[in-house]
N, C-alpha and C positions, 0 to 999 in steps of 0.2 A: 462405355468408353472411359476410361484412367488416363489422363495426360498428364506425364512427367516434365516439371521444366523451374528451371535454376538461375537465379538473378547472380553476375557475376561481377563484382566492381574491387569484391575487397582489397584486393592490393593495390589497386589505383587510390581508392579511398584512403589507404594507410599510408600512401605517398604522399599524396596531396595535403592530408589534415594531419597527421600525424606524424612526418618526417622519414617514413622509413623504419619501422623498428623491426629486428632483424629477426627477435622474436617471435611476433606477429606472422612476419612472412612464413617462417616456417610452420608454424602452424596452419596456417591457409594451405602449406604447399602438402600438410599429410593430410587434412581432412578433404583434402581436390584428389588426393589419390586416390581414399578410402573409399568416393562416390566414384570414382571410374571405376575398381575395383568390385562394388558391390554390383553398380549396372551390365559389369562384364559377366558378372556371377550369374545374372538372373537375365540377362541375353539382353537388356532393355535399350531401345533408343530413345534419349531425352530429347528437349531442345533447351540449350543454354541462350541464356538472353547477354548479352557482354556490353558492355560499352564500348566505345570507341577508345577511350584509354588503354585499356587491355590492352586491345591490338599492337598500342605501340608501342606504349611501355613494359609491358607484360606478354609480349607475344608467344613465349610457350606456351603458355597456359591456354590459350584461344587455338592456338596451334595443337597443340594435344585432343580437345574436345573437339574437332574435325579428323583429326586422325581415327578417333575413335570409331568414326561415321556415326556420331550426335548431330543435331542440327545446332548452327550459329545462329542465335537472331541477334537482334540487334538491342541493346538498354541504354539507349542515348551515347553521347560520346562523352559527357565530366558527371554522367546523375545528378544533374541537376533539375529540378521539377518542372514540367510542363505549365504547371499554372502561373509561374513566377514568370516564364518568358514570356516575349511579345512574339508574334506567329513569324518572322521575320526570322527571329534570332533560334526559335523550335528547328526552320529548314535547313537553319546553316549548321546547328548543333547535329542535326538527323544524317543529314548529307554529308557531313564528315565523317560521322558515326559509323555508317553504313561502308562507306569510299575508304576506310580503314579495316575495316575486317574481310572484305570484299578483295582486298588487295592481297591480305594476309593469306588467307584461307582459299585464293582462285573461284569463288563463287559465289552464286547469287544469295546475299542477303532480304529472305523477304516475309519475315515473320518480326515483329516488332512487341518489346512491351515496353510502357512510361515507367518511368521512376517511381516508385510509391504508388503505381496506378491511377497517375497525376493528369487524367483527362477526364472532363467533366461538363456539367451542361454549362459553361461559362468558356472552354475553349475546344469547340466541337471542330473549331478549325482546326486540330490535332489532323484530325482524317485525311483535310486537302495536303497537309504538309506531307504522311506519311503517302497517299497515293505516288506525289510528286517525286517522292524518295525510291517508288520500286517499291514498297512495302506491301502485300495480300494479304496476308494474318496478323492480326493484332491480339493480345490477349492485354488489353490495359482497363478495361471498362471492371468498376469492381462496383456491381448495383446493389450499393447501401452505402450508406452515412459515412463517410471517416475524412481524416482529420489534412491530407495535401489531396483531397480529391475526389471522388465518390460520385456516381451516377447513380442516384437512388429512383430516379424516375425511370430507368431502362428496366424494363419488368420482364423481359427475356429471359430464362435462365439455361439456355443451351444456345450453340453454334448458330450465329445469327447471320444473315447480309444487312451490313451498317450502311444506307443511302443516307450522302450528308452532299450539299450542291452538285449532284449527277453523279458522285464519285462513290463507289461501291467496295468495302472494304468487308473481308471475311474476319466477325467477329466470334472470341471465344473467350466470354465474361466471364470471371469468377464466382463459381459455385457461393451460394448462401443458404442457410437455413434460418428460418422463422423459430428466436428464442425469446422469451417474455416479451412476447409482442415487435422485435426489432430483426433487422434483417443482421443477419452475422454471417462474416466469412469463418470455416472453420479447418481448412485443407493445405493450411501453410502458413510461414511467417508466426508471427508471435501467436494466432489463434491457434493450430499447432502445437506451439508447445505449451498452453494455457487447456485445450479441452482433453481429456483422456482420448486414450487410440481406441477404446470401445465406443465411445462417442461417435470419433470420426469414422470407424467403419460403419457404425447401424447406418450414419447420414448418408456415408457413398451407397450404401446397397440400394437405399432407399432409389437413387437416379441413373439414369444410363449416360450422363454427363457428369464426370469429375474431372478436375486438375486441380494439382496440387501443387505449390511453387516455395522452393526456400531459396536460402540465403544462406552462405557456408558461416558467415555470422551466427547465423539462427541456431545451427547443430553443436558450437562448441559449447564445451561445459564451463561452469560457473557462472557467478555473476558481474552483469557487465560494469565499467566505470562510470561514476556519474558525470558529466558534460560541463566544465565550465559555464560559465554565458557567454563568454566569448565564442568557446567552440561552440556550444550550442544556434547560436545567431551565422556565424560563421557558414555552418551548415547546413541547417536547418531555412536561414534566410527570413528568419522573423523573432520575435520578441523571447529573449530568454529568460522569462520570469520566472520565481521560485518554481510555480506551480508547472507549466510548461515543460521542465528540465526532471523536475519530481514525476508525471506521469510519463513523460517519456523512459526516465529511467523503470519504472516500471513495465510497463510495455516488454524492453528489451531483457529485463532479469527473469522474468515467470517463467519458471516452467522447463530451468536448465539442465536437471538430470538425468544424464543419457537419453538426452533428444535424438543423438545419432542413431541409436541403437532403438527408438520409436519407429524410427523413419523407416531403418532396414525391415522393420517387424511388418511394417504398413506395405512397404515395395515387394516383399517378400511373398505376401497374403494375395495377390492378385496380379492381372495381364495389364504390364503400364504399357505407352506407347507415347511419342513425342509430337508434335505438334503440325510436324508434316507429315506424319502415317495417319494422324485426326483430320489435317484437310484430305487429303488423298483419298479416306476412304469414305466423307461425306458425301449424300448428294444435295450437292446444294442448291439444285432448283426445287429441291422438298426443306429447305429451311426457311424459318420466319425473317420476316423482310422488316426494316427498321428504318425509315425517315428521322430523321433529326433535324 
């Protein structure tokens, strides 16, 4: 099983922090093409995770990715991190989140990820909010170390049921592999374009569970600008020290040439499928059961 699925913020992101540059937009708006375009090529249904900003401010673009018949979930409503809120201010971010693209699009949002994979064993109430919101599929659990989040104690590493206070949510964590001793994601986002595609194929063959997730951030080419401290803090919502701003910048520059053209190679090479063709064809009284 290969789940395809797409974190969507950036022109909300480039309105909000960065004003609007007109440039920007248009770039977003061909490499959004490029990916509808290729998954029309290769028959493929994704599932797009969007914000609740999209929806309002950006409504084509969410509107498009349901025309397609992709699945909508849901990527909070301003991407803002889960661990930075209080569980209060999670339901009212989720519930708007949701109440916005649900409007937009005529149906049921109920497949959720966190921002950065921003739920962890510090706010396991994540789960009571997203039950309370309609949500059944989560892909936000990313079990290992990192830096707004990490569940490194969920030792699962395929489609799980998440019990957290009676509440039962269908989990679907991000793939890891075991590298010099450390659990690493290697199927999206900066890890992607940091390990070679021979890499990341021997890993998928290796499991009958993969997903793979980017960011249309992730695919353009060159290298990205480095972050004020202001913008940095801004955004990020914590200390923008030399170092801090220096590994981020790194992070975001590796690994930038013809990552689009990675991706196609990777989508091209095998049967992807989205995130409600993955619950649909589970059976989930044969999945491992998860107490938190």
């Amino acid at each position: 099983m290969n789940i395809l699925t797409f974190d969507i913020e950036e022109w909300y992101i480039e309105k909000v922090y960065n004003r609007g540059r007109e440039k920007q937009y248009c770039q977003y708006d061909d490499y959004f093409t490029r990916i509808l375009e290729l998954l029309d090529q290769y028959r493929i249904k994704a599932t797009f995770f969007c914000v609740g900003g999209m929806a309002t401010e950006f409504p084509n673009v969410v509107r498009q990715i349901a025309e397609k018949g992709h699945e909508v979930g849901c990527h909070s409503n301003t991407h803002q991190w889960l661990n930075k809120m209080t569980q209060q201010e999670a339901l009212e971010d989720t519930r708007t989140a949701v109440d916005a693209l649900e409007q937009l699009i005529g149906q049921k949002v109920v497949s959720y990820r966190a921002p950065a994979f921003s739920i962890g064993e510090k706010n396991k109430w994540a789960f009571e909010v997203l039950a309370e919101c309609g949500i059944e599929c989560d892909a936000s659990i990313f079990p290992a170390a990192r830096d707004f989040g990490g569940f490194p104690q969920f030792k699962e590493h395929v489609p799980t049921l998440v019990n957290y206070q009676g509440i039962t949510i269908k989990e679907f964590p991000i793939p890891t592999t075991k590298l010099l001793g450390k659990e690493l994601a290697y199927s999206g986002g900066g890890y992607f374009r940091f390990f070679p595609l021979w890499f990341i194929k021997s890993r998928m063959k290796k499991s009958n569970y993969n997903m793979c997730y980017f960011h249309i951030g992730d695919l353009l080419p060159g290298p990205k600008k480095a972050m004020t401290k202001a913008e940095y803090e801004e955004y990020f919502r914590e200390s923008g020290t030399f170092m801090n701003r220096y590994k981020r910048y790194l992070k975001a520059s590796l690994g930038r040439n013809a990552v689009f053209e990675k991706m196609e190679k990777l989508v091209s090479s095998d049967r992807f499928i989205g995130l409600k063709e993955a619950n649909e064809s589970i059976d989930w009284s044969k999945a491992p059961k998860v107490k938190l």
